[in-house]
N, C-alpha and C positions, 0 to 999 in steps of 0.2 A: 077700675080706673086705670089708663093710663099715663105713664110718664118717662121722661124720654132728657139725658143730659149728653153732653160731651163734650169735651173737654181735651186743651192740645197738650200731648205726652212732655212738650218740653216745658211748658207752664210745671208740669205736675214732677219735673227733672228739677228745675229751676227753685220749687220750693225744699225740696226734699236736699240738695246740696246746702241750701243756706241752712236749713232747720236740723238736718239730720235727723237723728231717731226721733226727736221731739217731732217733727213734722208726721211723721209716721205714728205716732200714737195718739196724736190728734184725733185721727179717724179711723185706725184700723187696730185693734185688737193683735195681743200675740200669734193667737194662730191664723188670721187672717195675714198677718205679715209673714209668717210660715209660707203661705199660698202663694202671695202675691212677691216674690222674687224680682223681676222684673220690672223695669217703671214702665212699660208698658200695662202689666197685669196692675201696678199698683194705680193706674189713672183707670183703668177701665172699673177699678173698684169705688172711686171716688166717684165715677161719673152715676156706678150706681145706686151708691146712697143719694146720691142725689135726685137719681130718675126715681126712686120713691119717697122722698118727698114729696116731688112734683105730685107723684100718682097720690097723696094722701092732700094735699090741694094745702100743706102746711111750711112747707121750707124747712131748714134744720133750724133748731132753737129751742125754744120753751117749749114746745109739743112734741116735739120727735130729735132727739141725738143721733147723732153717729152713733152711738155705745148702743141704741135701740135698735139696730139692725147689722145682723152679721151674714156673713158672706160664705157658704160653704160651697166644695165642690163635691159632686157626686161618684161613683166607682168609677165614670168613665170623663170624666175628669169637666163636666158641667155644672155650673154655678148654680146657686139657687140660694135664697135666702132665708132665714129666718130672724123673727121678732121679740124683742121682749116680752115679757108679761105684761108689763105696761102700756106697750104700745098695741098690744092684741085687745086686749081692753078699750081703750080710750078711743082706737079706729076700727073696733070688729072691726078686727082683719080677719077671714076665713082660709085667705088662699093668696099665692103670687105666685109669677113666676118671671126669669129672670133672662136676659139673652144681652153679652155683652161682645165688641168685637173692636178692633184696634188695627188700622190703616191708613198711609199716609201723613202720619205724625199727629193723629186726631187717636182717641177713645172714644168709645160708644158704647150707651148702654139703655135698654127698652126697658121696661117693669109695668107688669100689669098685679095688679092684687085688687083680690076681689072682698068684698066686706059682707059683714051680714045682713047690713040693711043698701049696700051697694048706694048710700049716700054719706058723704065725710062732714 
């Protein structure tokens, strides 16, 4: 399945100035805030919790949190996710992967994850 968000850098400026770290622990974890420095990199991270909901056909809520999916980067410095226990469960998840990118005052993020029965 995929799914697909984004979301404008200064929206995600605009929250984060009113809310301060409460805005940022809303949806991202310590070390994902570690990562994500930048309110550029921090909307591209919002956009992709969010592009996997989409991809799990559920929205964030009662089925799937923020806290249920984290953000990591790999040695050469690429995104990829992983899930909870809970949510590997409830949407055999088998697999995803992650492609985000941030231009002209927009974030952007694609997410494909694949399930064991490839229906949610």
């Amino acid at each position: 399945m995929i799914g697909i968000d984004i979301i404008a850098i200064s929206r995600v400026e605009k929250f984060i100035k009113k809310f301060e770290k409460r805005a940022l622990d809303r949806f991202l974890n310590e070390r994902e805030q570690e990562l994500a420095k930048k309110v550029e990199s921090i909307a591209g991270f919002w956009a992709s919790k969010e592009a996997v909901s989409k991809a799990l056909k559920c929205g964030i809520g009662k089925d799937l949190s923020f806290a249920d999916i984290e953000i990591f980067k790999d040695r050469r410095g690429a995104p990829y996710l992983k899930f909870s226990s809970e949510a590997i469960e409830r949407f055999n998840i088998v697999d995803s992967s992650l492609s985000i990118s941030h231009d002209g005052g927009f974030a952007i993020a694609v997410v494909v994850v694949s399930t064991a029965t490839n229906k949610i």
